[in-house]
N, C-alpha and C positions, 0 to 999 in steps of 0.2 A: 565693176565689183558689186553694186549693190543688186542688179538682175542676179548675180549667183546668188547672193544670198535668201534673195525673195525665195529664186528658184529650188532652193537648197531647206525654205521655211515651205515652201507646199510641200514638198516631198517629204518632209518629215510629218504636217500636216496630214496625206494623205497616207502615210504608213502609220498612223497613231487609227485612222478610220476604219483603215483594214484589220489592225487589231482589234479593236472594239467590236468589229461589225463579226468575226470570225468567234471573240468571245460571246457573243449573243448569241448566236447559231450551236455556240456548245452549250450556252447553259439551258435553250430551249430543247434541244437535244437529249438533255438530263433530266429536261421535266417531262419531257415527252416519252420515255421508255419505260419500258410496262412496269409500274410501281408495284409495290405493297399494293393488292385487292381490298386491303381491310382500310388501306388509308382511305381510298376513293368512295368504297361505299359508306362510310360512318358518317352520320347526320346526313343525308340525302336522300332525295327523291328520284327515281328513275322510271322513263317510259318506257315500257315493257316491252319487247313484240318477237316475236316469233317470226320463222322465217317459211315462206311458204311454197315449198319447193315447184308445183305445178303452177306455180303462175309466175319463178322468178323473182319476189319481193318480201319485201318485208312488213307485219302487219301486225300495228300495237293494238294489247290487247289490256289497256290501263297501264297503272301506275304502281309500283313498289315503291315503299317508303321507308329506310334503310335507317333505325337509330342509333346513335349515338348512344356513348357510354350514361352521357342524362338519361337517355330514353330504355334505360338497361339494354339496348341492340334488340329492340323489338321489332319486328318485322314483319308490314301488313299489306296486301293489297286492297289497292280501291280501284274496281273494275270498270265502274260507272260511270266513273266523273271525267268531266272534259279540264282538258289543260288549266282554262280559268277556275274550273269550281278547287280545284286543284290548288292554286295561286294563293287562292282567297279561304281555305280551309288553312293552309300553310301560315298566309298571313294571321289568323285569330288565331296561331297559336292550337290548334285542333287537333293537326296531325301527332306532333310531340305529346299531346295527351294520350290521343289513341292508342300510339305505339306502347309507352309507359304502362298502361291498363291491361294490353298484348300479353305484356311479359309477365306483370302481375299476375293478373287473371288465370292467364292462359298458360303460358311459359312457352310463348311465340319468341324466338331469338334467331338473331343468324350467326354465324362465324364463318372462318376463314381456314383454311389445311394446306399445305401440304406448300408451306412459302408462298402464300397469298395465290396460288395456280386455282384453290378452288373454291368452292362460297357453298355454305350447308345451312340447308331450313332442318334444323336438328329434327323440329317437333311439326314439321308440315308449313304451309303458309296457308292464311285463310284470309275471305274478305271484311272489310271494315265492318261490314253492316253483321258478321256475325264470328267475331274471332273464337269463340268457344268449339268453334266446328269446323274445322282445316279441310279448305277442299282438296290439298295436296299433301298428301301422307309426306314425311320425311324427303328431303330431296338433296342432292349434291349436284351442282352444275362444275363443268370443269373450264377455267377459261381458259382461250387460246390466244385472245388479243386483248389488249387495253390501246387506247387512241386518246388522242384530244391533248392538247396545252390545257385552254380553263375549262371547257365543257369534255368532260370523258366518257366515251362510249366502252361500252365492254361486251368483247361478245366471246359468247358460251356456248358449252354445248351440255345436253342432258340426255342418258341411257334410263328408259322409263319402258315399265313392263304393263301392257294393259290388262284387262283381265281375265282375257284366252290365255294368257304368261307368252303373248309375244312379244318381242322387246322390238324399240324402234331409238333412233337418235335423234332429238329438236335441234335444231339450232335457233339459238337465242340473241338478243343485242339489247343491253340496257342502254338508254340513252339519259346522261343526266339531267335535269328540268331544274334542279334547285336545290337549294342548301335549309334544312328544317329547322323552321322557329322555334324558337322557346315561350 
Protein backbone atom coordinates (compact mmCIF):
# COMPACT_ATOMS: atom_id res chain seq x y z
CA UNK A 1 0.00 0.00 0.00
CA UNK A 2 2.50 2.43 0.87
CA UNK A 3 4.47 2.19 -3.05
CA UNK A 4 0.77 3.43 -4.31
CA UNK A 5 0.68 5.99 -2.25
CA UNK A 6 4.35 7.32 -2.86
CA UNK A 7 3.43 6.53 -6.35
CA UNK A 8 0.16 8.29 -6.16
CA UNK A 9 2.36 11.51 -4.11
CA UNK A 10 4.86 11.78 -7.38
CA UNK A 11 2.15 11.93 -9.74
CA UNK A 12 0.49 14.58 -8.18
CA UNK A 13 3.89 16.01 -7.58
CA UNK A 14 4.75 15.93 -11.16
CA UNK A 15 1.26 17.12 -12.34
CA UNK A 16 1.47 20.25 -9.84
CA UNK A 17 5.22 20.87 -12.07
CA UNK A 18 3.48 20.64 -15.21
CA UNK A 19 1.21 23.21 -14.23
CA UNK A 20 3.58 25.51 -13.06
CA UNK A 21 5.90 24.97 -15.82
CA UNK A 22 2.92 25.44 -18.48
CA UNK A 23 1.82 28.75 -16.41
CA UNK A 24 5.31 30.09 -16.81
CA UNK A 25 5.34 29.67 -20.53
CA UNK A 26 1.94 31.52 -20.55
CA UNK A 27 2.81 34.26 -18.50
CA UNK A 28 6.24 34.74 -20.67
CA UNK A 29 4.19 34.53 -23.47
CA UNK A 30 2.12 37.62 -22.36
CA UNK A 31 5.11 39.52 -21.65
CA UNK A 32 6.47 38.69 -24.71
CA UNK A 33 3.71 39.79 -27.43
CA UNK A 34 4.02 43.03 -28.86
CA UNK A 35 3.05 45.55 -26.19
CA UNK A 36 2.09 49.10 -25.98
CA UNK A 37 5.38 50.88 -28.14
CA UNK A 38 4.97 53.78 -25.76
CA UNK A 39 5.49 51.38 -22.69
CA UNK A 40 8.95 49.97 -24.03
CA UNK A 41 10.26 53.01 -25.24
CA UNK A 42 9.51 55.55 -22.17
CA UNK A 43 12.83 56.19 -20.12
CA UNK A 44 15.20 54.40 -22.35
CA UNK A 45 18.11 54.08 -24.35
CA UNK A 46 18.22 52.30 -27.70
CA UNK A 47 20.89 51.30 -30.21
CA UNK A 48 20.02 52.39 -33.39
CA UNK A 49 20.83 50.71 -36.61
CA UNK A 50 19.71 50.53 -39.81
CA UNK A 51 19.45 47.67 -42.04
CA UNK A 52 21.79 47.43 -44.96
CA UNK A 53 20.42 45.78 -47.64
CA UNK A 54 23.66 45.04 -50.07
CA UNK A 55 25.58 43.46 -47.53
CA UNK A 56 22.74 41.52 -45.55
CA UNK A 57 23.09 43.24 -42.00
CA UNK A 58 22.55 45.37 -39.69
CA UNK A 59 24.48 48.49 -38.73
CA UNK A 60 24.27 50.72 -35.58
CA UNK A 61 24.38 54.02 -36.13
CA UNK A 62 24.40 55.39 -32.25
CA UNK A 63 22.14 55.60 -29.64
CA UNK A 64 18.45 57.14 -29.13
CA UNK A 65 17.52 58.21 -25.85
CA UNK A 66 13.74 57.79 -25.22
CA UNK A 67 12.37 60.07 -22.05
CA UNK A 68 10.15 59.55 -19.84
CA UNK A 69 7.34 61.62 -18.64
CA UNK A 70 10.35 63.35 -16.05
CA UNK A 71 12.21 63.99 -19.16
CA UNK A 72 8.80 65.67 -20.79
CA UNK A 73 9.44 62.44 -23.65
CA UNK A 74 12.47 64.16 -25.05
CA UNK A 75 14.12 62.65 -27.67
CA UNK A 76 17.92 62.84 -28.70
CA UNK A 77 20.44 61.17 -30.57
CA UNK A 78 23.97 60.58 -29.61
CA UNK A 79 25.75 59.59 -32.71
CA UNK A 80 29.16 59.40 -31.33
CA UNK A 81 29.42 57.73 -28.39
CA UNK A 82 30.44 54.11 -27.80
CA UNK A 83 28.26 51.92 -25.53
CA UNK A 84 30.45 52.81 -22.26
CA UNK A 85 30.60 56.68 -22.90
CA UNK A 86 27.00 55.82 -23.08
CA UNK A 87 26.90 53.82 -19.62
CA UNK A 88 28.61 56.33 -17.91
CA UNK A 89 26.80 59.56 -19.41
CA UNK A 90 23.65 57.56 -18.24
CA UNK A 91 25.17 56.91 -15.02
CA UNK A 92 25.98 60.94 -14.00
CA UNK A 93 22.58 61.36 -14.49
CA UNK A 94 23.36 63.51 -18.12
CA UNK A 95 21.31 61.97 -20.42
CA UNK A 96 17.91 62.73 -18.28
CA UNK A 97 19.32 66.25 -18.41
CA UNK A 98 19.82 66.49 -21.83
CA UNK A 99 16.67 65.14 -23.04
CA UNK A 100 14.66 67.52 -20.41
CA UNK A 101 16.58 70.70 -22.15
CA UNK A 102 15.48 68.73 -25.67
CA UNK A 103 12.05 69.50 -24.83
CA UNK A 104 12.48 72.62 -23.21
CA UNK A 105 14.61 74.28 -25.42
CA UNK A 106 13.81 72.85 -28.39
CA UNK A 107 10.36 70.98 -28.32
CA UNK A 108 12.31 67.67 -29.27
CA UNK A 109 9.40 64.97 -28.18
CA UNK A 110 8.43 61.62 -29.28
CA UNK A 111 4.94 59.97 -29.21
CA UNK A 112 3.19 56.97 -30.22
CA UNK A 113 -0.15 56.58 -32.93
CA UNK A 114 -2.13 54.62 -34.03
CA UNK A 115 -2.22 51.71 -30.82
CA UNK A 116 1.33 51.85 -30.20
CA UNK A 117 1.98 50.47 -34.20
CA UNK A 118 3.82 53.64 -34.60
CA UNK A 119 6.46 56.09 -32.85
CA UNK A 120 6.63 60.02 -34.23
CA UNK A 121 9.69 62.62 -33.90
CA UNK A 122 6.75 65.26 -34.15
CA UNK A 123 9.59 68.04 -34.50
CA UNK A 124 12.55 66.03 -36.16
CA UNK A 125 15.25 64.30 -34.06
CA UNK A 126 18.68 66.02 -33.60
CA UNK A 127 22.15 65.27 -32.04
CA UNK A 128 23.13 65.76 -28.39
CA UNK A 129 25.85 68.02 -29.33
CA UNK A 130 23.48 70.38 -31.16
CA UNK A 131 19.54 69.76 -30.41
CA UNK A 132 18.45 73.35 -31.73
CA UNK A 133 19.02 71.98 -35.19
CA UNK A 134 17.36 68.53 -36.23
CA UNK A 135 19.17 66.74 -38.65
CA UNK A 136 15.78 64.73 -39.28
CA UNK A 137 12.85 66.91 -40.20
CA UNK A 138 9.67 65.31 -38.79
CA UNK A 139 9.57 61.48 -38.91
CA UNK A 140 7.02 58.48 -38.34
CA UNK A 141 8.61 55.08 -38.16
CA UNK A 142 5.89 52.17 -38.38
CA UNK A 143 6.61 49.04 -36.28
CA UNK A 144 6.19 45.75 -37.44
CA UNK A 145 7.70 43.73 -34.56
CA UNK A 146 8.51 44.15 -30.85
CA UNK A 147 10.69 41.03 -29.41
CA UNK A 148 12.56 40.43 -26.13
CA UNK A 149 11.20 39.16 -22.41
CA UNK A 150 13.74 41.97 -20.56
CA UNK A 151 15.76 43.38 -23.32
CA UNK A 152 13.20 44.62 -26.29
CA UNK A 153 14.16 44.91 -29.64
CA UNK A 154 11.91 46.79 -32.07
CA UNK A 155 11.96 46.96 -35.44
CA UNK A 156 10.64 49.58 -37.89
CA UNK A 157 10.32 50.61 -40.78
CA UNK A 158 10.41 54.38 -42.34
CA UNK A 159 8.95 55.91 -46.08
CA UNK A 160 11.65 58.96 -46.36
CA UNK A 161 11.65 61.19 -49.45
CA UNK A 162 15.19 62.53 -50.29
CA UNK A 163 15.63 65.63 -52.14
CA UNK A 164 15.20 64.49 -55.91
CA UNK A 165 11.31 63.69 -53.99
CA UNK A 166 12.32 60.10 -54.51
CA UNK A 167 11.07 58.10 -51.93
CA UNK A 168 12.87 54.85 -50.56
CA UNK A 169 11.85 52.61 -47.37
CA UNK A 170 14.67 51.92 -44.19
CA UNK A 171 14.33 49.41 -42.21
CA UNK A 172 15.24 50.04 -38.84
CA UNK A 173 15.82 47.90 -35.29
CA UNK A 174 16.09 49.58 -31.89
CA UNK A 175 17.99 47.52 -29.71
CA UNK A 176 17.50 48.34 -25.89
CA UNK A 177 20.88 49.22 -23.85
CA UNK A 178 19.25 50.49 -20.66
CA UNK A 179 16.85 52.18 -18.65
CA UNK A 180 17.65 56.39 -17.99
CA UNK A 181 18.85 57.79 -14.71
CA UNK A 182 17.58 60.46 -12.91
Amino acid sequence: MEEGNGLTLRSKLLGLQIVLLIGMLLFFWHLNRTPNTSNVLEGKIFSYQLYLRPYDKWSPTGYIAFGSKQDNFGVLWYLDQKKGDIEELNKEGEIAIDLTNAYKSHHLYWDTGDDGSSISLPNGLALVESPGNPIMGPRSYWVTKTSGIFKKTIYCTDDATDDEGNSRTTRERLVEVGRIRQ
